[in-house]
MDTraj code that builds the backbone (N, CA, C; nanometers):
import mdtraj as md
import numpy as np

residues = "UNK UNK UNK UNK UNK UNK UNK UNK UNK UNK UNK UNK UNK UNK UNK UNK UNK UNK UNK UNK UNK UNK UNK UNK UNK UNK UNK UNK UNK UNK UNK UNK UNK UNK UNK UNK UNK UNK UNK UNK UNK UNK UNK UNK UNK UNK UNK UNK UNK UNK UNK UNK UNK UNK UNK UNK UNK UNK UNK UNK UNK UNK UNK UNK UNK UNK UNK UNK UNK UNK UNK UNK UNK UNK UNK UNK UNK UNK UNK UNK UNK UNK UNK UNK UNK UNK UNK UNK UNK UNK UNK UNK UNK UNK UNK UNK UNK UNK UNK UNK UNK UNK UNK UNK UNK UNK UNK UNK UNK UNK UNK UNK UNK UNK UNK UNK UNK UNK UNK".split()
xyz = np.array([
    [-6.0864, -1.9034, -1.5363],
    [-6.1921, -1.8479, -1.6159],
    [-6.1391, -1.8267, -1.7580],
    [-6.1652, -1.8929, -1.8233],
    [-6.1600, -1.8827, -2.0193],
    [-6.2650, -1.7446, -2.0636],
    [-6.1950, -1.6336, -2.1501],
    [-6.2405, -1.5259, -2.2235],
    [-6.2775, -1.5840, -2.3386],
    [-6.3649, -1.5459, -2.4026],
    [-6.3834, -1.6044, -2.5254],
    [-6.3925, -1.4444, -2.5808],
    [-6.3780, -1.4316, -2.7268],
    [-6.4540, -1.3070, -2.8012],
    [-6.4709, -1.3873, -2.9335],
    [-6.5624, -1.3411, -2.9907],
    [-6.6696, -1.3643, -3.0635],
    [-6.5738, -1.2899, -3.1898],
    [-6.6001, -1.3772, -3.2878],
    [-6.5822, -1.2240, -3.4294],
    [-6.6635, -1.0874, -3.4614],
    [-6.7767, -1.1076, -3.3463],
    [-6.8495, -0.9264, -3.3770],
    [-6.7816, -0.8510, -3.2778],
    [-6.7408, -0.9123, -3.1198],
    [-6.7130, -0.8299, -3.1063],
    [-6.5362, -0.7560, -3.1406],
    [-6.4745, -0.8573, -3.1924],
    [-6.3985, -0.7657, -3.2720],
    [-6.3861, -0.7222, -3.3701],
    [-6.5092, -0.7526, -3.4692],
    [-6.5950, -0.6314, -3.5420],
    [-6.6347, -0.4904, -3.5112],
    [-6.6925, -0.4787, -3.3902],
    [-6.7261, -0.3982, -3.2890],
    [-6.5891, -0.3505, -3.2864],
    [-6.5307, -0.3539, -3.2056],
    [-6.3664, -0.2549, -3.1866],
    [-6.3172, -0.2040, -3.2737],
    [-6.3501, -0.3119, -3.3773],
    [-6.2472, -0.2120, -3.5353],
    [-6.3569, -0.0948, -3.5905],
    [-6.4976, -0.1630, -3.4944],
    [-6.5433, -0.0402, -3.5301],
    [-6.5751, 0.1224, -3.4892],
    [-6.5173, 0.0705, -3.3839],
    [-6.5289, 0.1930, -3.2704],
    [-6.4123, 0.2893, -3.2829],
    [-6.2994, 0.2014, -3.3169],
    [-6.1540, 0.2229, -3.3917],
    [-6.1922, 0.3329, -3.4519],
    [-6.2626, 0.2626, -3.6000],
    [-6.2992, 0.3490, -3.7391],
    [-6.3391, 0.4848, -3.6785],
    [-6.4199, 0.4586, -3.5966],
    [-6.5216, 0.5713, -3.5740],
    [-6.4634, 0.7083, -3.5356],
    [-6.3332, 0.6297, -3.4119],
    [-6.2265, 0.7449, -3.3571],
    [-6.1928, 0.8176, -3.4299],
    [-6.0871, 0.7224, -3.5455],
    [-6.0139, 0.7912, -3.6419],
    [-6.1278, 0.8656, -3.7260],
    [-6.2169, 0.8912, -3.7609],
    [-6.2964, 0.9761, -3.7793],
    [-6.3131, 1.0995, -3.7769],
    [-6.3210, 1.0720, -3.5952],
    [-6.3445, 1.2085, -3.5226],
    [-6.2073, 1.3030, -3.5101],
    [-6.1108, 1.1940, -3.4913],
    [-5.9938, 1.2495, -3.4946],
    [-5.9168, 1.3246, -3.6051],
    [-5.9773, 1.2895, -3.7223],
    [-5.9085, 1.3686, -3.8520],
    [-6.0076, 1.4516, -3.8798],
    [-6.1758, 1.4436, -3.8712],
    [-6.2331, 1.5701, -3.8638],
    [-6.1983, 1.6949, -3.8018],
    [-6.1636, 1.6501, -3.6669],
    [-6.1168, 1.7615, -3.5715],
    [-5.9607, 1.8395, -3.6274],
    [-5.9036, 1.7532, -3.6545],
    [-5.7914, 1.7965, -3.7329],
    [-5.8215, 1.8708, -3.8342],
    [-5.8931, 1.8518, -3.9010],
    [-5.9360, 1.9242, -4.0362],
    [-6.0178, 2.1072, -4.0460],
    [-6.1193, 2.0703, -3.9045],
    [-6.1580, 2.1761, -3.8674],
    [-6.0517, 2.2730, -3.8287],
    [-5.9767, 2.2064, -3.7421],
    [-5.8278, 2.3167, -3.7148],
    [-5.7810, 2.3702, -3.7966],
    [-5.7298, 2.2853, -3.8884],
    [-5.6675, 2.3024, -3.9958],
    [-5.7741, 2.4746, -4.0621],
    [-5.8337, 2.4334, -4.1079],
    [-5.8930, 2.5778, -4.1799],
    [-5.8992, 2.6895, -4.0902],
    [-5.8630, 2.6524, -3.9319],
    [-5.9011, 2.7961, -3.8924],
    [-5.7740, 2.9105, -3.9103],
    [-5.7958, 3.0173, -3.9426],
    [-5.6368, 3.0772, -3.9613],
    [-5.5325, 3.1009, -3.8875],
    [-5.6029, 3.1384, -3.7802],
    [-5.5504, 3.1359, -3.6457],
    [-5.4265, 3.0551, -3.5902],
    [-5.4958, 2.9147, -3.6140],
    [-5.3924, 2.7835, -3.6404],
    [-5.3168, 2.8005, -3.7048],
    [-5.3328, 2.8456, -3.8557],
    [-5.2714, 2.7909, -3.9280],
    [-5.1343, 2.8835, -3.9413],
    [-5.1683, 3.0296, -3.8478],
    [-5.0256, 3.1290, -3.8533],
    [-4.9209, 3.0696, -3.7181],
    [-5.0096, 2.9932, -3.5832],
    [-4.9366, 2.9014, -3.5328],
    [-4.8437, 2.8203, -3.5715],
    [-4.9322, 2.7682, -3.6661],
    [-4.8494, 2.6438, -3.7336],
    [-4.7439, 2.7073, -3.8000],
    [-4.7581, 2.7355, -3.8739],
    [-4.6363, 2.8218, -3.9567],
    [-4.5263, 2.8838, -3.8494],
    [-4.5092, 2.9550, -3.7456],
    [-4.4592, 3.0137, -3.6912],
    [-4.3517, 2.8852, -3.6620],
    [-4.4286, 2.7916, -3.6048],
    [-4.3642, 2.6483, -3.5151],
    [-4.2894, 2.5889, -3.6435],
    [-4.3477, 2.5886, -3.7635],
    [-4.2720, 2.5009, -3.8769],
    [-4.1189, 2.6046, -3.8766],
    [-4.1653, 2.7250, -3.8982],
    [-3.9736, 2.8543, -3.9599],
    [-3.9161, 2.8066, -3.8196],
    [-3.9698, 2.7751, -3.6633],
    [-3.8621, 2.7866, -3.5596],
    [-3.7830, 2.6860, -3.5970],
    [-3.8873, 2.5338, -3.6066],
    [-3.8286, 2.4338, -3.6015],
    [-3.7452, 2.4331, -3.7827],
    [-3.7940, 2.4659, -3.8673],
    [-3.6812, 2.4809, -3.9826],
    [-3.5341, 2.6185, -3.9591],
    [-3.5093, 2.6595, -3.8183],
    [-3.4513, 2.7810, -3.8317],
    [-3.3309, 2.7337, -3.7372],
    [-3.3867, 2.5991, -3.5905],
    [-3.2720, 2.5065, -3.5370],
    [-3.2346, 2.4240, -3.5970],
    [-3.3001, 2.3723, -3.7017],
    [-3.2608, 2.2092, -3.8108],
    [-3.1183, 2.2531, -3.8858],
    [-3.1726, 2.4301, -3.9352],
    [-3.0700, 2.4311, -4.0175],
    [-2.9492, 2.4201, -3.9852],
    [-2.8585, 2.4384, -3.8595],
    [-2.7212, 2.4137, -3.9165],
    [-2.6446, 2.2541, -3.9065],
    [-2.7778, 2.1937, -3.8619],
    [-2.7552, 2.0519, -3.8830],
    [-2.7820, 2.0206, -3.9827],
    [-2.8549, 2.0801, -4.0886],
    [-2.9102, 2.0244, -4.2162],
    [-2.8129, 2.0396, -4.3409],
    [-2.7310, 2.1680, -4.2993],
    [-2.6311, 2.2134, -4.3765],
    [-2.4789, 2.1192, -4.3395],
    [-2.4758, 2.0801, -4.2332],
    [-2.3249, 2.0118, -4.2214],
    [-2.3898, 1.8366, -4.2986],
    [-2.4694, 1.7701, -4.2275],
    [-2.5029, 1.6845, -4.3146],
    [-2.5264, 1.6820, -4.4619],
    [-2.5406, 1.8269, -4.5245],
    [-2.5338, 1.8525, -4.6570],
    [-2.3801, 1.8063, -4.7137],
    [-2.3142, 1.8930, -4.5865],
    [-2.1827, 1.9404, -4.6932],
    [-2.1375, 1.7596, -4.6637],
    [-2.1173, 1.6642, -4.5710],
    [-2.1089, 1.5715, -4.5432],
    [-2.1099, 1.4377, -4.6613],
    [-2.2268, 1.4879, -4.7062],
    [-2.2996, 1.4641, -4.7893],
    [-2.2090, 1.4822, -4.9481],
    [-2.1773, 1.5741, -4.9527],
    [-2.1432, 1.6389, -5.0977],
    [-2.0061, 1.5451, -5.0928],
    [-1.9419, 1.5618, -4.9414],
    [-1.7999, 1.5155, -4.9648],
    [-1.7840, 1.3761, -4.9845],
    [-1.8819, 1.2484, -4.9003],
    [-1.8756, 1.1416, -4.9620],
    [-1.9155, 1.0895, -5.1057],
    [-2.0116, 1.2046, -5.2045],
    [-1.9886, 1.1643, -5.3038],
    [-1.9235, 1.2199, -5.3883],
    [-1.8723, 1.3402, -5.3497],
    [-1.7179, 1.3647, -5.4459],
    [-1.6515, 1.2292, -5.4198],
    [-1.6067, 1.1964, -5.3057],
    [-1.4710, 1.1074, -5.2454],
    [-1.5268, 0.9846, -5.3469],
    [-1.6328, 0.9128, -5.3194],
    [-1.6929, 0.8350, -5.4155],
    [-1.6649, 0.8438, -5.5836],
    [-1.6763, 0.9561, -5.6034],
    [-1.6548, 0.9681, -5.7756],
    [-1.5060, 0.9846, -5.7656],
    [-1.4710, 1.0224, -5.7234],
    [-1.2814, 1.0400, -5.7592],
    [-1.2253, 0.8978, -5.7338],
    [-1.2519, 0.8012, -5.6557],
    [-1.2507, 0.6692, -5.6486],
    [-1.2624, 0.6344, -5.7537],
    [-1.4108, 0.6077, -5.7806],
    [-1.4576, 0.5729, -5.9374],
    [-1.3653, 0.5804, -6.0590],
    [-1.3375, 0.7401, -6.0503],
    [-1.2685, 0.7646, -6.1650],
    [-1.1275, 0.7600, -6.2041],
    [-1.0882, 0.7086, -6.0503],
    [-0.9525, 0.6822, -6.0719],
    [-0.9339, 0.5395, -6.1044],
    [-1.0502, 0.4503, -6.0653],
    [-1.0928, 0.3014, -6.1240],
    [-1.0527, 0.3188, -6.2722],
    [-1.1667, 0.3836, -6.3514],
    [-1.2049, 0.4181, -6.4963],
    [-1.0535, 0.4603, -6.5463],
    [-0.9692, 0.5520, -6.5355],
    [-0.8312, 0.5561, -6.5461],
    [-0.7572, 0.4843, -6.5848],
    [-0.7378, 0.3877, -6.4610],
    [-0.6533, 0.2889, -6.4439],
    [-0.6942, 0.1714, -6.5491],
    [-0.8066, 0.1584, -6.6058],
    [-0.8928, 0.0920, -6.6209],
    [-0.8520, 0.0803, -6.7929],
    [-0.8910, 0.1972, -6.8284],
    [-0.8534, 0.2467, -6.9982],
    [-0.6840, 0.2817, -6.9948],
    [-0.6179, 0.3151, -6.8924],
    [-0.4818, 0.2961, -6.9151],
    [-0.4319, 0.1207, -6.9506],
    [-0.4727, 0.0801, -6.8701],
    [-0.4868, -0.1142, -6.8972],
    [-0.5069, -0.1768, -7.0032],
    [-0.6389, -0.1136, -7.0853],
    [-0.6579, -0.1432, -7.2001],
    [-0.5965, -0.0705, -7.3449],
    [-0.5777, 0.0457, -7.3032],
    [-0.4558, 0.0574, -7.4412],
    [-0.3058, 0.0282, -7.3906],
    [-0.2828, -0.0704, -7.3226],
    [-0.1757, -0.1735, -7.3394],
    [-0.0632, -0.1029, -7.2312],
    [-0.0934, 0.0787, -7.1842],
    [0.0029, 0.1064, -7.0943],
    [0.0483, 0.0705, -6.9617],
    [0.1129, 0.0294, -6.8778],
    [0.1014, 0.0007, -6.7174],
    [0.1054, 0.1445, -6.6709],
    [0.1619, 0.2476, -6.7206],
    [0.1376, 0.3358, -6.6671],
    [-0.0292, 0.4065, -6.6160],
    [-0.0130, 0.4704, -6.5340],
    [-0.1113, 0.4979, -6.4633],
    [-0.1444, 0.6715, -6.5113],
    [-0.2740, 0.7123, -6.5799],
    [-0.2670, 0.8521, -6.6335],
    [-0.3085, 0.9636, -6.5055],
    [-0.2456, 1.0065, -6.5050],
    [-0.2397, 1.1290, -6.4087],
    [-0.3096, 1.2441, -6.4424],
    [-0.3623, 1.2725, -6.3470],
    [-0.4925, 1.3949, -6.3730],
    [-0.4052, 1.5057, -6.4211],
    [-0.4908, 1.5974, -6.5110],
    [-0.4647, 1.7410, -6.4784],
    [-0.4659, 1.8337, -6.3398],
    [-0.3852, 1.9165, -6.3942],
    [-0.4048, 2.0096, -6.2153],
    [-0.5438, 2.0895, -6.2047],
    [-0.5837, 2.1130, -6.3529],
    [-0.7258, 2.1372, -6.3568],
    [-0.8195, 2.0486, -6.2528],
    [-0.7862, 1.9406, -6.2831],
    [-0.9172, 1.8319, -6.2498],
    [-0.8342, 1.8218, -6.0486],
    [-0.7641, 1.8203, -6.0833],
    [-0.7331, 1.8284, -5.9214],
    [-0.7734, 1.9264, -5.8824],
    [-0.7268, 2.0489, -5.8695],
    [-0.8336, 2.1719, -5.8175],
    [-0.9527, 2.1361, -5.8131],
    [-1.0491, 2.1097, -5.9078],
    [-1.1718, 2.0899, -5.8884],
    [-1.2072, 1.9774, -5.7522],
    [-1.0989, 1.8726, -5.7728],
    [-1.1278, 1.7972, -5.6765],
    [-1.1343, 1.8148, -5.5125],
    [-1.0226, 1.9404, -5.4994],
    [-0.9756, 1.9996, -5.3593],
    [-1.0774, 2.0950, -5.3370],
    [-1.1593, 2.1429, -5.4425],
    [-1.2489, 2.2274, -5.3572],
    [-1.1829, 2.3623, -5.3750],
    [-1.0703, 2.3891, -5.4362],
    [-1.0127, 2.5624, -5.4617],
    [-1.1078, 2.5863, -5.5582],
    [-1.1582, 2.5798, -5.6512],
    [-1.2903, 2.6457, -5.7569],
    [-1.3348, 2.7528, -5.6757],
    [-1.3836, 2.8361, -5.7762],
    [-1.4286, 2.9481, -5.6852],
    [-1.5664, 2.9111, -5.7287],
    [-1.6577, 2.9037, -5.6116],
    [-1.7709, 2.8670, -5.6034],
    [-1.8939, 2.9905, -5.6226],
    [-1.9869, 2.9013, -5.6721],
    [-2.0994, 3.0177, -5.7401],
    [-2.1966, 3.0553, -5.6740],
    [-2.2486, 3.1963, -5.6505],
    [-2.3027, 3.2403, -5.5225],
    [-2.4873, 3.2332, -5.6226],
    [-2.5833, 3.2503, -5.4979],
    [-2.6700, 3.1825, -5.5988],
    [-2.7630, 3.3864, -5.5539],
    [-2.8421, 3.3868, -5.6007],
    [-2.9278, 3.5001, -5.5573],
    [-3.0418, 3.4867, -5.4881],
    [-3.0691, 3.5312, -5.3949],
    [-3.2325, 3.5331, -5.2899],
    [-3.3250, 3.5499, -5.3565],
    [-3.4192, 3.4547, -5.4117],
    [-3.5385, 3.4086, -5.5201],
    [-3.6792, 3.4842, -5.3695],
    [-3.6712, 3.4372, -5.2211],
    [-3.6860, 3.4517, -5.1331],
    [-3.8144, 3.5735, -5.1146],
    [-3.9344, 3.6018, -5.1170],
    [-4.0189, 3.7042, -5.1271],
    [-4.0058, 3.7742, -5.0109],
    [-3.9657, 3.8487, -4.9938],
    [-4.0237, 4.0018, -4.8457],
    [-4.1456, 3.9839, -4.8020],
    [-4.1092, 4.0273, -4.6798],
    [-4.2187, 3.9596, -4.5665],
    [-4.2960, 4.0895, -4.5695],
    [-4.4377, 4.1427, -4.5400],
    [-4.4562, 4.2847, -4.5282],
    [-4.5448, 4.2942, -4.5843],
])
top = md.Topology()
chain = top.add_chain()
for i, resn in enumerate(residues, 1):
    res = top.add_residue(resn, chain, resSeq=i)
    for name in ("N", "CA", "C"):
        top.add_atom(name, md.element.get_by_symbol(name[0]), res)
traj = md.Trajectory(xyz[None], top)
């Protein structure tokens, strides 16, 4: 037995489709305004932002360290680079300044709770 379909009726489906998605983001929408929901919602967004965080923070710091490691690369390129061109083979050696900074001894800057009270 050969199916055939026609181009209306898969006109028809995309339109019945349309129609869903319709109903489906109306209904969403109605939710959406009720308040009720919307202190649900919120509650579910701080849990789920309250387990993310200490994964969000190591991938931060993760983060910070491949592009320090990245720029100190770089800049030991750039170095080597302008040592080359004013004619020295020597290789210029950082300050202990710029090394500290690089190791992470800096004493780091604490920021203040911008953060509004709940109440």
């Amino acid at each position: 037995m050969i199916i055939r379909t026609s181009t209306q009726d898969v006109r028809k489906f995309g339109e019945i489709g349309m129609i869903l998605r319709r109903l489906v983001f109306a209904a969403l929408r109605t939710a959406a305004s009720n308040p009720e929901v919307r202190r649900q919602a919120a509650k579910l967004a701080e849990r789920g932002l309250q387990s993310a965080k200490p994964g969000l923070l190591t991938a931060s710091r993760k983060a910070g360290q491949a592009v320090r490691a990245a720029s100190d690369e770089l800049s030991d390129g750039v170095r080597k680079f302008k040592a080359g061109r004013e004619g020295t083979d020597d290789e210029v050696i950082p300050s202990t300044d710029e090394a500290k900074a690089r190791t992470g001894t800096k004493k780091k800057k604490t920021f203040r709770n911008i953060t509004p009270r709940k109440g």
